[in-house]
C-alpha positions as CSV (number, residue, x, y, z in Angstrom):
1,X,0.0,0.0,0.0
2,X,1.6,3.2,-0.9
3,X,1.8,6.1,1.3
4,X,1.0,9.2,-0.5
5,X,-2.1,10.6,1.5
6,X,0.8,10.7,4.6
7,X,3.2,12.9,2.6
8,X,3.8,16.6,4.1
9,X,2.9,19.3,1.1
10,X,5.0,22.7,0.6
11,X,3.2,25.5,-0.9
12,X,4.4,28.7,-3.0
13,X,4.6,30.7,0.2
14,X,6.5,28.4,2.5
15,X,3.9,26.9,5.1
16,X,4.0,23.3,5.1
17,X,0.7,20.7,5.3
18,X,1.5,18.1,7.5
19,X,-0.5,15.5,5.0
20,X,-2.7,15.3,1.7
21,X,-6.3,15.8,3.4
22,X,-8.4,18.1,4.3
23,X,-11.8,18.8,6.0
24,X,-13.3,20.8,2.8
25,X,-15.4,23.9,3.4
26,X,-19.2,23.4,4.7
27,X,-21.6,26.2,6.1
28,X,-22.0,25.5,9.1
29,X,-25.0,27.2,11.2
30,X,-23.7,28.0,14.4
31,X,-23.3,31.4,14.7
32,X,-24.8,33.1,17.2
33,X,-27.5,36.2,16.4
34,X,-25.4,38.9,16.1
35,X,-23.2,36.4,13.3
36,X,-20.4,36.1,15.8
37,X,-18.0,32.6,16.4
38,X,-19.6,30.3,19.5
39,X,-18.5,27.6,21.5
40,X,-20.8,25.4,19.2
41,X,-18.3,26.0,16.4
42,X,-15.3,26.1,19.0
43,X,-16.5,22.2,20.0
44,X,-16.9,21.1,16.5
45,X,-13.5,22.6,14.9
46,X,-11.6,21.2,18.0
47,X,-13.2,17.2,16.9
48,X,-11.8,18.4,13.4
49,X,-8.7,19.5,14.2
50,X,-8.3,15.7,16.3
51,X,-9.1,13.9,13.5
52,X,-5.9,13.9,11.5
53,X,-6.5,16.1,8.6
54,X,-3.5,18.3,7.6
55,X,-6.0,21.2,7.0
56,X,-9.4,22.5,8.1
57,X,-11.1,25.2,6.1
58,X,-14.2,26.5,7.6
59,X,-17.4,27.1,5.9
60,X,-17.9,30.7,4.6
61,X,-17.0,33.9,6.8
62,X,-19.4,36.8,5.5
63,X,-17.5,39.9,4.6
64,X,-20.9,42.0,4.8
65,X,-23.7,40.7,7.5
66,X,-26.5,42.7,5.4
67,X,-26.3,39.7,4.0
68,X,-26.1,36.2,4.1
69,X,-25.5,32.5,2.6
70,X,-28.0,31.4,5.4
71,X,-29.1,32.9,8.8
72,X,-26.3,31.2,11.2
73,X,-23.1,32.8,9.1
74,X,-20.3,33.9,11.0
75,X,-19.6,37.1,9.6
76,X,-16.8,39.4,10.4
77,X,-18.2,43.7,9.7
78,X,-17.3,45.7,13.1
79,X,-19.9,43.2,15.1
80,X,-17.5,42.1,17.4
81,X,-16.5,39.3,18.5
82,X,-13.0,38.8,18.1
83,X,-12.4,37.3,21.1
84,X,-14.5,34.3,19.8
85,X,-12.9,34.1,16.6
86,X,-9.7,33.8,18.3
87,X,-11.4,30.6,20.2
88,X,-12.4,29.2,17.0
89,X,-8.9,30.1,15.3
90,X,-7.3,28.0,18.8
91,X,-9.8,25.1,18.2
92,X,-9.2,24.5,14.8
93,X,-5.4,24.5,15.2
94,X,-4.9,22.4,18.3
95,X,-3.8,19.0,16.8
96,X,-1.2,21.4,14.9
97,X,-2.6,21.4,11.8
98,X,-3.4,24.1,9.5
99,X,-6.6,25.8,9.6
100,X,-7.9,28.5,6.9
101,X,-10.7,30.9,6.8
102,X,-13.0,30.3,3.9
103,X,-14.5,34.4,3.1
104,X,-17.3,34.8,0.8
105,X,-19.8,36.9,-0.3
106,X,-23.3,35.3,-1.3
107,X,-24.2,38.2,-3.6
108,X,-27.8,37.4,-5.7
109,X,-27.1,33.8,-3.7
110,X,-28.0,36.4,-0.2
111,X,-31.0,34.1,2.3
112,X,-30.6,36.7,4.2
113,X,-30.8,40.4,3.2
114,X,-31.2,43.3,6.1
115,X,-31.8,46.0,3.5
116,X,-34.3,44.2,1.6
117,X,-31.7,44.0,-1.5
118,X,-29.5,41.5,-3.6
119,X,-26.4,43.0,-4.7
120,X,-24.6,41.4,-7.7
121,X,-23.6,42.2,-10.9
122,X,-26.3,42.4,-12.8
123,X,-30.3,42.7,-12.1
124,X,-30.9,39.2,-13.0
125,X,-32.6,37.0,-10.7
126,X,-31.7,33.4,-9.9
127,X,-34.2,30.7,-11.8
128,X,-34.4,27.7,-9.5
129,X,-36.6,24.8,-10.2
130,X,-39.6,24.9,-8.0
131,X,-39.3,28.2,-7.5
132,X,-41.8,29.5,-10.4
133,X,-45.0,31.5,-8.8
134,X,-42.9,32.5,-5.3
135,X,-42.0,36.0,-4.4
136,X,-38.7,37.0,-5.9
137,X,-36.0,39.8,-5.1
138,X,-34.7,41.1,-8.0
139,X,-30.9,41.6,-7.8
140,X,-29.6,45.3,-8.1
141,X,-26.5,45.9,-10.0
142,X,-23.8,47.5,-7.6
143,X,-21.9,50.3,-8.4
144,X,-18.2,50.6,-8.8
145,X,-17.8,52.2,-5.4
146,X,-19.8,48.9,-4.0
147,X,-17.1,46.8,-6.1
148,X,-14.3,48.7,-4.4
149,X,-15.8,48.0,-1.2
150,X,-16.3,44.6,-1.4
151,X,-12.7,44.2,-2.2
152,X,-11.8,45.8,1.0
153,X,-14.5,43.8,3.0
154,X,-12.2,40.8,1.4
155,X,-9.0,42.5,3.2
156,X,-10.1,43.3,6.2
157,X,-11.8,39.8,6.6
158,X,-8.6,38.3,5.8
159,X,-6.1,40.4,7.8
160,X,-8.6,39.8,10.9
161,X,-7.9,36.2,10.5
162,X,-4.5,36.0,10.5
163,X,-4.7,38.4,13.5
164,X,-6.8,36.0,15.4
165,X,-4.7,33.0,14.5
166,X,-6.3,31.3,11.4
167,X,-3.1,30.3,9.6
168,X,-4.1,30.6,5.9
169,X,-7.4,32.2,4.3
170,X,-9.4,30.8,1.0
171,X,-11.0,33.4,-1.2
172,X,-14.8,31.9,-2.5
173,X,-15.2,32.3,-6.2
174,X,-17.6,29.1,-6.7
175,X,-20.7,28.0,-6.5
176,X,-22.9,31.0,-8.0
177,X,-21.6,33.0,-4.9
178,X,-20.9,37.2,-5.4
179,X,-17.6,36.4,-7.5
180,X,-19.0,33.5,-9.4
181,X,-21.3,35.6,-10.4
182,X,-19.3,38.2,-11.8
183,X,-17.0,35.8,-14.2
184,X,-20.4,34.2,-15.6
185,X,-21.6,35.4,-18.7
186,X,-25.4,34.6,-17.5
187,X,-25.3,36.8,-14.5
188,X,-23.1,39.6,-15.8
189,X,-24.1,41.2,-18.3
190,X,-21.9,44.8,-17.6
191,X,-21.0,46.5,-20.1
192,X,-17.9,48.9,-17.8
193,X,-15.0,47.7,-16.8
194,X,-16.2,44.7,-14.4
195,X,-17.9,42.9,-17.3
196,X,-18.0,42.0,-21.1
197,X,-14.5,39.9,-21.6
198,X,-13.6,37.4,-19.2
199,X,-10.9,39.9,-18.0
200,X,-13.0,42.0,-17.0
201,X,-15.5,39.5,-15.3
202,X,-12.4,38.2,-13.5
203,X,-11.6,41.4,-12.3
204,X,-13.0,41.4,-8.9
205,X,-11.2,38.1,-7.9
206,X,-8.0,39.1,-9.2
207,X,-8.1,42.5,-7.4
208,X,-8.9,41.0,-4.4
209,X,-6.6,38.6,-4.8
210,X,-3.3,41.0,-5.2
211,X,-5.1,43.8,-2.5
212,X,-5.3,40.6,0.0
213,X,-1.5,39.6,-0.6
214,X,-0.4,42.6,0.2
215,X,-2.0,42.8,3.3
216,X,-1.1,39.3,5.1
217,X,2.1,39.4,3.2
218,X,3.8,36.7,1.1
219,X,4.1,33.8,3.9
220,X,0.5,33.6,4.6
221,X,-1.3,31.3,2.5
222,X,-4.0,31.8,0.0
223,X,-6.0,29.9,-1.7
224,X,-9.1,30.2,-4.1
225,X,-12.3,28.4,-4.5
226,X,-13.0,28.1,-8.3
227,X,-15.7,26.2,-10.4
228,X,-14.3,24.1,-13.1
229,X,-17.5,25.3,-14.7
230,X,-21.2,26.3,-13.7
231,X,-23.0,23.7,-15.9
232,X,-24.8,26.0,-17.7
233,X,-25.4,26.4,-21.4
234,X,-23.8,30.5,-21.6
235,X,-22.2,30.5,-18.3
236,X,-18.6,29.8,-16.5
237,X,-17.2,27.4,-19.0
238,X,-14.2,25.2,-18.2
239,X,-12.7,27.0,-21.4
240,X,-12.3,30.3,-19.2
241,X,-11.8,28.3,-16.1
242,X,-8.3,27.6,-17.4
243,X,-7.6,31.0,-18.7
244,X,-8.6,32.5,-14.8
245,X,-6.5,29.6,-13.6
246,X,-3.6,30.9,-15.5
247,X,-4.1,34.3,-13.7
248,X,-4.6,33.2,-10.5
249,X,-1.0,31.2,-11.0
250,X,0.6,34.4,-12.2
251,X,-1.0,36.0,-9.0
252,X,1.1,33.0,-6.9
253,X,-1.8,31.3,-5.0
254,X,-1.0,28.8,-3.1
255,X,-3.9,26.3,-3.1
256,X,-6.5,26.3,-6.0
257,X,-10.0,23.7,-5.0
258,X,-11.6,22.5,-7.9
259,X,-15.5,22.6,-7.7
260,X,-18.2,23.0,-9.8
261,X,-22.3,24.1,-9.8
262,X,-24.0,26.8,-8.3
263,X,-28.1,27.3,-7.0
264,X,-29.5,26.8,-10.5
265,X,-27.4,23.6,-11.3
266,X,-26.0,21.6,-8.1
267,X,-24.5,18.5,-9.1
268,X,-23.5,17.7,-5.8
269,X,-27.2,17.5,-4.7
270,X,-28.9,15.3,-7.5
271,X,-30.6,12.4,-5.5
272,X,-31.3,11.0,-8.5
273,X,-27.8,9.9,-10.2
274,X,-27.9,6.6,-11.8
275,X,-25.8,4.3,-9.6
276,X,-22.9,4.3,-11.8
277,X,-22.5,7.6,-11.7
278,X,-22.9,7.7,-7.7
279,X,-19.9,5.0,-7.7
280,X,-17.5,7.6,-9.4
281,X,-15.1,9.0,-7.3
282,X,-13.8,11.9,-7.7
283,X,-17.0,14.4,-8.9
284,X,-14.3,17.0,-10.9
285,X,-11.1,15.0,-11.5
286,X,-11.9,15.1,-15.3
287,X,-10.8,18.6,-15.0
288,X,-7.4,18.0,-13.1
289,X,-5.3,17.3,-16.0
290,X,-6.5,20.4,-18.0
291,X,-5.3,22.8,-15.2
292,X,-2.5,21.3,-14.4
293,X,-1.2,22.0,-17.6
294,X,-1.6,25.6,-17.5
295,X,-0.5,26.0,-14.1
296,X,2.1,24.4,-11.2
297,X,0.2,25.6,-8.1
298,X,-1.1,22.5,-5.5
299,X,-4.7,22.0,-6.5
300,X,-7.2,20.2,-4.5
301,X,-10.4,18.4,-5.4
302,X,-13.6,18.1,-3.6
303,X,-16.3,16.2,-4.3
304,X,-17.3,12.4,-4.4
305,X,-14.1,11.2,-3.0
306,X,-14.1,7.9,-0.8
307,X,-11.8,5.3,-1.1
308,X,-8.2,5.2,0.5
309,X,-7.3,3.7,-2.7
310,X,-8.8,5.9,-5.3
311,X,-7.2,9.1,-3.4
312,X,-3.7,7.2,-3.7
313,X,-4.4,6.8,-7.2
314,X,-5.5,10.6,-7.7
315,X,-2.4,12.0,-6.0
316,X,-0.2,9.3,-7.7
317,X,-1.3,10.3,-11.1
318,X,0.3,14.0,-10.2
319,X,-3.5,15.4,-11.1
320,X,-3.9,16.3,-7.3
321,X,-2.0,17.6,-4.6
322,X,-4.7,17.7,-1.4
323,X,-8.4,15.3,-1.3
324,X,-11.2,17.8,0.6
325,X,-13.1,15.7,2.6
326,X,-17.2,17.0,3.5
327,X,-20.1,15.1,4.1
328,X,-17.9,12.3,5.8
329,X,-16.5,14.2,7.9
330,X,-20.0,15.5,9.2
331,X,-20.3,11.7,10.8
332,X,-17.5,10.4,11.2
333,X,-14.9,13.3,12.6
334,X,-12.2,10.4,13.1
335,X,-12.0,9.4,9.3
336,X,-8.7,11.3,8.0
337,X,-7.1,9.7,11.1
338,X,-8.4,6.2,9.8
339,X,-7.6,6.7,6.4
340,X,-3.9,8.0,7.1
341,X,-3.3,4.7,9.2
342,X,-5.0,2.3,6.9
343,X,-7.6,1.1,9.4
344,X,-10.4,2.5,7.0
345,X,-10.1,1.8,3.2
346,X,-13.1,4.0,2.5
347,X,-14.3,7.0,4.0
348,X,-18.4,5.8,4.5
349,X,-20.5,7.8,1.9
350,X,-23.7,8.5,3.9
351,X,-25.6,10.5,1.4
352,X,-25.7,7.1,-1.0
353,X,-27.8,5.5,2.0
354,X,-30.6,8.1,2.7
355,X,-34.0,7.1,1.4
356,X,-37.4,8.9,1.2
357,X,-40.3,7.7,1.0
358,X,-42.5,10.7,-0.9
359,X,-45.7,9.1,1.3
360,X,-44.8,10.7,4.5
361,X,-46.0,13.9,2.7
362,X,-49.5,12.9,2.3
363,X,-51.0,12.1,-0.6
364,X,-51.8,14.6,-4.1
365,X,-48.4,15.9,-3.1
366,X,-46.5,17.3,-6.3
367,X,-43.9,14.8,-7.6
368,X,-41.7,18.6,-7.6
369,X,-42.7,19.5,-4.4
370,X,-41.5,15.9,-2.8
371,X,-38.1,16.2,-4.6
372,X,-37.2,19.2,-3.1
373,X,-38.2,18.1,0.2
374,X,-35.9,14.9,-0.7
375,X,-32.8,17.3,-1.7
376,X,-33.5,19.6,1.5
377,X,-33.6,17.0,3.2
378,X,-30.7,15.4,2.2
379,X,-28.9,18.6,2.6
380,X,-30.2,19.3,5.6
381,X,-29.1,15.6,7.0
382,X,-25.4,16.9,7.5
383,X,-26.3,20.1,9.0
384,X,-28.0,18.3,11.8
385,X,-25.0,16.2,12.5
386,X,-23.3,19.4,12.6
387,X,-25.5,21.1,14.9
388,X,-25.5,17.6,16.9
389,X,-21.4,17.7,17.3
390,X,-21.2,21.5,18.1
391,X,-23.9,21.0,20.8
392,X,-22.0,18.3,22.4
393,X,-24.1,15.5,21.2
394,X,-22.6,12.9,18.8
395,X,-24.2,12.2,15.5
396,X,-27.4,10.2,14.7
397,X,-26.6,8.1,11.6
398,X,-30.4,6.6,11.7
399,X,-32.0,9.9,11.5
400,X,-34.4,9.5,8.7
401,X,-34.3,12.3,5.6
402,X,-37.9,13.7,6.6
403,X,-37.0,14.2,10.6
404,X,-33.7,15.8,9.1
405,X,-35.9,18.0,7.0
406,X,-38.1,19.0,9.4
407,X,-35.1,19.7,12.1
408,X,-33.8,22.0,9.4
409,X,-36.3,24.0,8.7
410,X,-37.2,24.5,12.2
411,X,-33.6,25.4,13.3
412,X,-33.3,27.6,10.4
413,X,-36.1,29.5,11.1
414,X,-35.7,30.4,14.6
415,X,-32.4,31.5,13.3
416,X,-34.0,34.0,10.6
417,X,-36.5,35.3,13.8
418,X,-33.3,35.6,16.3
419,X,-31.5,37.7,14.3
420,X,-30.1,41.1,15.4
């Protein structure tokens, strides 16, 4: 059995990561009211950081708390705080492993909004199935002084971070979030100099980018969040992908994660995958080779990964340099441990064992109606293990997909009504 997944990994800026996995990035819900750290994400990071991964990277820091990727964000915009964070930052690096700061902006994506606005690019509202007849939001377009001062937002997010003692940060630019949103075609359609060519739709990542180097300096480690592509006939395509991974090399990242999707196409929550499809590991490797000819920085892949012997085999093949780990690590906070040692030859793949039975809905219920409330609740499965862990509770692996949908819902509505 070769040994690849124990192998330390150097990157650009000289920090060191003590192995090849890593506890991907996952909202996580536990804020408190007032979008500050708590002890429920202190308890859960500390499990994380005693499971053997070489990193952590938490789920998305807001940069702006007018608005949010969902109601229990931490956020980081003069609420205070700071003490916490540092708690969190402690937590997450007390095995000695790394631990980065994932900072995002939801943009258009926003399930929260204080002002009653969206900003993104463009005033072109999100088209979700299931969502046809429900009231809608219709984005505004920001200005160039809002552009400059989300870049700033970025900065200060990040600088507060290595303050408090995260050790690297990781800039979001997937999954339909605010900077996603800027390098698709679909939902920018600007015609100054943040839109049109893909220059100038990359614009707002590369800015922030270089403004965030030069505030945490050259030995603090940044990485970016990118989709491979969005999916989507006249979005993100993988084409442009490699021509923004080209610039974000020239920019000297350290860590690029490979992802894909956003709201209107999530590939990572199709319940319905034929079973051969669910068997492939590895949800974006496809894409691996192609950037790693255009570029030398580590890249790491996220996404459908599970088998000791199928991550050898990815790192082996000098596509991949890190595996993110997610929904396993939701249950099982031990796995990377496991895996490293060889007393697990699979990381256990929860979400291929949840079933829903559409009749617990009643009946007339419509067939769209029941698959959302199959996706939520698949979705909303792995929060409540979260929640579970960071109240001190350990996880319920027989929770059935309906009671997980229901807890969700309920949780994240007395979130919404608690905010302040």
């Amino acid at each position: 059995m070769s040994d690849l997944l124990s192998q330390p990994l150097k990157l650009p800026c000289g920090a060191t990561l003590s192995n090849r996995l890593a506890k991907a990035p996952l909202t996580e819900g536990l804020a408190d009211p007032h979008n500050r750290a708590t002890d429920k994400l202190v308890r859960l990071y500390r499990r994380w950081s005693e499971g053997g991964a070489g990193m952590l990277v938490s789920g998305n820091v807001q940069v702006d708390r007018r608005y949010l990727e969902r109601p229990g964000n931490v956020a980081i915009d003069d609420n205070g705080g700071l003490d916490m964070i540092r708690a969190y930052a402690k937590a997450g690096t007390s095995a000695g492993n790394h631990f980065w700061m994932q900072i995002n902006h939801p943009g258009r994506q926003a399930a929260v909004t204080r002002d009653g606005t969206l900003p993104a690019p463009s005033a072109i509202p999100l088209k979700i199935a299931g969502a046809a007849g429900k009231a809608q939001i219709i984005p505004r377009a920001m200005t160039e002084e809002e552009i400059l001062d989300i870049i700033q937002r970025f900065v200060k997010v990040a600088t507060t971070a290595r303050e408090c003692g995260f050790t690297g940060v990781q800039i979001h630019a997937a999954h339909g979030y605010l900077f996603s949103q800027f390098l698709s075609g679909l939902s920018n359609i600007r015609t100054d100099a943040w839109g049109g060519s893909l220059e100038n739709r990359a614009r707002p990542l590369l800015e922030t980018v270089r403004a965030v180097r030069r505030a945490v300096g050259a030995d603090f480690p940044i990485s970016v969040k990118l989709n491979s592509a969005d999916f989507q006939q006249g979005g993100f395509s993988n084409d442009e992908c490699l021509d923004v991974v080209r610039w974000l090399g020239e920019e000297k990242i350290d860590l690029l994660e490979i992802t894909g999707g956003n709201y209107e196409e999530l590939p990572w929550a199709d319940t319905t995958k034929k079973e051969s499809t669910r068997l492939r590991e590895g949800y974006f490797m496809e894409y691996a080779d192609r950037m790693r000819k255009v570029t030398t920085m580590p890249l790491m892949i996220t996404g459908g990964m599970r088998s000791r012997k199928a991550m050898e085999e990815a790192l082996a093949g000098d596509g991949m340099d890190v595996i993110g780990l997610g929904r396993p690590m939701c249950v099982d906070t031990d796995i990377c441990h496991k895996l490293l040692a060889g007393e697990s030859p699979a990381a256990r793949s929860y979400e291929h064992e949840l079933t829903f039975n559409p009749s617990v809905l009643g009946p007339d219920v419509p067939a769209d109606v029941a698959k959302a409330v199959e996706m939520w609740g698949n979705i909303g499965w792995f929060f409540v293990q979260l929640w579970r862990i960071g109240e001190g509770q350990e996880p319920d692996r027989n929770m059935g997909l309906y009671e997980a949908y229901n807890i969700y819902k309920e949780k994240e509505g007395a979130l919404t009504a608690g905010l302040a």
